[in-house]
N, C-alpha and C positions, 0 to 999 in steps of 0.2 A: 504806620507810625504808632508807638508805642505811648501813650499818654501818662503821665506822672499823676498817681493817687497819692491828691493833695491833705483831704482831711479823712480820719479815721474816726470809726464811732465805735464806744464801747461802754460795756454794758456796769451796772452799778459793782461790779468786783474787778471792774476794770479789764476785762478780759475784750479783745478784739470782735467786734464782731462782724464790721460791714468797711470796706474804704470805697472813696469817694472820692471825683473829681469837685465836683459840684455842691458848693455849702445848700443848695437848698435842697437837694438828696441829702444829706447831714441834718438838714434840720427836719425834714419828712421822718428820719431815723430815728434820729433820737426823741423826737416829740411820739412816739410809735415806743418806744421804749419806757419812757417815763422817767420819773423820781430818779438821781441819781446817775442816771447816763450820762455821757461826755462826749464831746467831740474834739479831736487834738489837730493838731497839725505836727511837722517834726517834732517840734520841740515846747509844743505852750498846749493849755487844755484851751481854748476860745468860748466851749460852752456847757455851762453844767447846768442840766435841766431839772426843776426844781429850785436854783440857789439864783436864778435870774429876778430879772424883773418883770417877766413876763414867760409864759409857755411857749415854748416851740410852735405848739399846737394852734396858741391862737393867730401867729400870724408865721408861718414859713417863711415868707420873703422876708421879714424884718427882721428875724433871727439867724436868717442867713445874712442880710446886708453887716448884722453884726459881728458873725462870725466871720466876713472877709475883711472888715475896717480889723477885728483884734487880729490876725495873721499877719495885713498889711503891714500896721503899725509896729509891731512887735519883730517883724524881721527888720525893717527901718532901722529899729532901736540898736536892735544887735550888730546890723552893719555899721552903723553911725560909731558904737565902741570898738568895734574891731579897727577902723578906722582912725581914732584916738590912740588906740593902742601902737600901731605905727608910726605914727607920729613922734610918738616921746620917747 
């Protein structure tokens, strides 16, 4: 079975460089990267490293828990309007 690469990291010119099931391989990545990297999902960045509140580096699991609470949330949101938009 074929697994869906959920987040993608990329590098500070935005250029593709690694995908990823697993936010804490994302946060291993981009914290390995530095200043400027990102991590997306389809359609939202979840982590830009440097402009957080903390480094990748210093704690992976918590910038990964982060990076899967913003995906969560943010497909939620857009279901929730898609949602509304049928409605009316």
């Amino acid at each position: 079975m074929v697994t869906k690469m959920r987040f993608q990291v990329c590098n500070e010119a935005g250029g593709h460089v690694a995908s990823t099931k697993d936010a804490l391989e994302a946060a291993m990545l981009v914290a390995c990267m530095g200043k400027g990297s990102d991590v997306r999902t389809k359609d939202d960045i979840v982590w830009t490293e440097g402009d957080e509140e903390f480094s990748a580096a210093e704690s992976y699991d918590r910038a990964a828990e982060i990076m899967e609470k913003r995906s969560g949330l943010r497909a939620m949101n857009r279901a929730n309007r898609a949602r509304r938009s049928l409605i009316r």
